[in-house]
C-alpha positions, 0 to 999 in steps of 0.5 A: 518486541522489535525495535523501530529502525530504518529497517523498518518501514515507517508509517505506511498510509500516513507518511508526508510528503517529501520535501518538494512536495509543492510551494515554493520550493518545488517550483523552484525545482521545476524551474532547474529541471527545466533550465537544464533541459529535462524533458518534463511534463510538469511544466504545464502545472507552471502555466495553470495547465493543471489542476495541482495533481502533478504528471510523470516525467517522460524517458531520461535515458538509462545514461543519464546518470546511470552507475553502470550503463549495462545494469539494465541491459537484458532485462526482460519483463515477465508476461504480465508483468504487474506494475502497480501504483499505490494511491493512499488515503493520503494521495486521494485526500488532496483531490477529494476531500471537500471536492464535488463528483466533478472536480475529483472525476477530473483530478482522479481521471488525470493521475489515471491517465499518467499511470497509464502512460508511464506504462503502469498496469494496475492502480491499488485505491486506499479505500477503508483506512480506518473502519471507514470506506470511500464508498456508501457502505452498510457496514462502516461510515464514510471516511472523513477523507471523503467530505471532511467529517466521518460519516458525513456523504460527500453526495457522490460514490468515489470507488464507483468513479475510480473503477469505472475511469481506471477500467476505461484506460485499461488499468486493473484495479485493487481495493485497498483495505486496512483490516484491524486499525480504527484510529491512530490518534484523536484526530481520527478518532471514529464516529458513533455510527463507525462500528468499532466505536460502538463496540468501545462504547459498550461496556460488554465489549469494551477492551476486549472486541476494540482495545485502546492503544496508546491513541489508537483503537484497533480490532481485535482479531481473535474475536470471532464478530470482528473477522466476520464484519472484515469478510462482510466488508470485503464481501459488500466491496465485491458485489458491488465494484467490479474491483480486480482484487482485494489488497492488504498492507502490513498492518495487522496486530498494532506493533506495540500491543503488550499481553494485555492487549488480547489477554481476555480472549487469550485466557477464553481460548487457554480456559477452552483447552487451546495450548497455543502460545500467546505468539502463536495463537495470535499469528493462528488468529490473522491466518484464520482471517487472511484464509476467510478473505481469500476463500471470500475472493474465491467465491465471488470469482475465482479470477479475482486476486487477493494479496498482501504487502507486508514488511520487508523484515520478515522477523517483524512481520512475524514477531511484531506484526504476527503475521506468519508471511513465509506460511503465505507465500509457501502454502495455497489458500492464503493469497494469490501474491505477496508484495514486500516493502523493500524499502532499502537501496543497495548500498544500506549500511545494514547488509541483511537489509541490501535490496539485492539481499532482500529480494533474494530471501524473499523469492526462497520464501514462495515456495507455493508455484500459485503465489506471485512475487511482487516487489514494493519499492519506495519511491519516496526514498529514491535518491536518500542515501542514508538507505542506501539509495544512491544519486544515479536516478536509476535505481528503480529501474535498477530494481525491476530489471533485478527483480526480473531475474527472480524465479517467483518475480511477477511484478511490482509496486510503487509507494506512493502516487505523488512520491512520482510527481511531487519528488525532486531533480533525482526523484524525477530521473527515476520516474524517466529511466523507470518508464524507459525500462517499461516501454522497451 
């Protein structure tokens, strides 16, 4: 088992904001901002404009504390360039837990609204964190980040609202799923209606369909009942939301399942005459659901798109996670785009980890001409030194124009919404020179 680094990705969907984040800490860095005459649009949320949400700062200029004033010259955007946010459960927590259709409607509608004006394309929607859904399911509970409680209605349909406002400004967007993961601690802990705790509960299924881990409860993915309710899920998402695409993260076997884990199955299939290693017949298990979400796509439209963000540490992926990722990329039928978390600046102290490195072996990696590269850059990091991010307020766009050059190149991604509105004075001139570089 990998060990946990700062080349690692930390916690996906569950990291907190970073300092500034709101109170009084952040207005006083609005405040600064001001007086030294940024061009900011947050100052409406000083005056009571707003509702809280935050809005992206306009242009800095590639000059404005730039490291290297032709790092962004002859950059070129691919045509149809992807440039996507992600909104996690966590993002859409602080405008809709506990709110009414129109008070989300109005919030979800704004920060819709500054994505497209920074020049975004496509939003990714955190809509089943924890086998539970944001929108009226037959399959799986309402989230308790819908009205507070698991399985309790919040009296209106949240992904039917954010594909309709997104459609209406032009934006694509993606339904962000977590496959495996039912809860991560107690006070996620599933209802009795949430499928998995009903399998927990039975004696029969019980450690084998859903497997206890540390304070998690996880899917096991080499049960052939648990691939079939993930595809129903992403079927019953299809027919019923003009959504652009399915999106997985990283998250596939939780990183610290030991042989117990999965040890009846394993015995089931070594009993049947499978020759697999424990290794290997888990990574065949998440090939064999990633192939049948794929395929699922296909079939409702073969325009829809299906992609998967994993760690930026191969090995991880591959060891930890069994996720086999460069198979993925290389081979058809598995996914449509592949979008590492790059999550490390160009001056990390490990160099196999430097971003220029790392794009670099991830574009040998998509040997398959279908599948596109798409980049997920860490937007909470901007400006963290530690990671090799440097003071400039460039670095994004630094990365993108990078990025461009790559032959498999198609886009990028950006972790998370409100790391673009609620970061401080460096985070705020990567947003401005970010947007600069799209608008040229």
């Amino acid at each position: 088992m990998v060990a946990r680094s700062s080349y690692r990705r930390p916690y996906r969907g569950g990291r907190r904001r970073e300092a500034g984040g709101g109170g009084t800490r952040f207005l006083a860095v609005l405040l600064a901002a001001a007086l030294l005459g940024g061009a900011f649009w947050l100052l409406p949320r000083l005056s009571g404009g707003g509702k809280g949400e935050g809005e992206l700062p306009s242009p800095v200029g590639s000059s404005s504390g730039s490291s290297d004033g032709n790092a962004l010259k002859g950059s070129e955007a691919p045509d149809g360039e992807y440039r996507a946010v992600w909104f996690s459960y966590l993002d859409l927590a602080d405008i809709l837990t506990g709110k009414d259709e129109v008070e989300f409607t109005d919030s979800i509608n704004r920060e819709f609204q500054n994505c497209k004006e920074m020049g975004l394309n496509t939003v990714i929607v955190q809509v089943r964190p924890y086998s539970d859904a944001l929108y009226p399911s037959k399959l799986f509970p309402y989230s308790k980040y819908a009205a507070g409680k698991q399985g309790q209605d919040p009296g209106f349909d949240p992904l039917k609202i954010m594909v309709e406002l997104s459609h209406q400004k032009g934006l694509k967007i993606e339904a962000w799923i977590n496959p495996y993961r039912i809860s991560s601690a107690a006070d996620s802990a599933p209802c009795a209606e949430n499928p998995g705790a009903k399998w927990f509960a039975d004696g029969a299924t019980r450690g084998d369909w859903v497997v206890q881990v540390g304070e998690g409860l996880y899917y096991n993915p080499a049960i052939p009942q648990v691939q079939d309710l993930i595809v129903s899920g992403v079927e019953e998402i299809l027919q019923n939301y003009a959504v652009d695409g399915i999106h997985f993260d990283d998250y596939f076997y939780p990183s610290d399942a030991d042989d117990s884990f999965d040890a009846a199955a394993y015995q089931r299939y070594r009993d049947g005459g499978g020759q697999l290693s424990l290794g290997d017949f888990r990574r065949a298990n998440v090939d064999a659901l990633v192939q049948r979400v794929y395929r699922a796509v296909k079939d409702e439209n073969p325009a829809l798109v299906f992609g998967i963000s994993p760690q930026g540490n191969v090995d991880n992926c591959y060891r930890s996670m069994y996720a086999d990722v460069k198979k993925w990329a290389s081979q058809p039928g598995y996914v449509d785009y592949i979008a590492p978390q790059i999550y490390w600046g160009y001056s990390h102290p490990q160099a196999s980890a430097r971003y220029d490195v790392k794009i670099s072996e991830w574009n040998s990696y998509c040997k398959e001409p279908s599948v596109k590269l798409y980049i997920g850059l860490a937007a909470y990091r901007m400006g963290d030194e530690a990671t090799g991010f440097s003071q400039n307020g460039d670095d994004m766009a630094r990365m993108v124009a990078d990025a461009r050059k790559k032959s498999a190149y198609g886009g990028f991604i950006l972790f998370r919404y409100q790391n673009l509105t609620d970061g401080g004075e460096i985070a705020q001139k990567e947003v401005g020179n970010l947007k600069a570089l799209l608008q040229k």
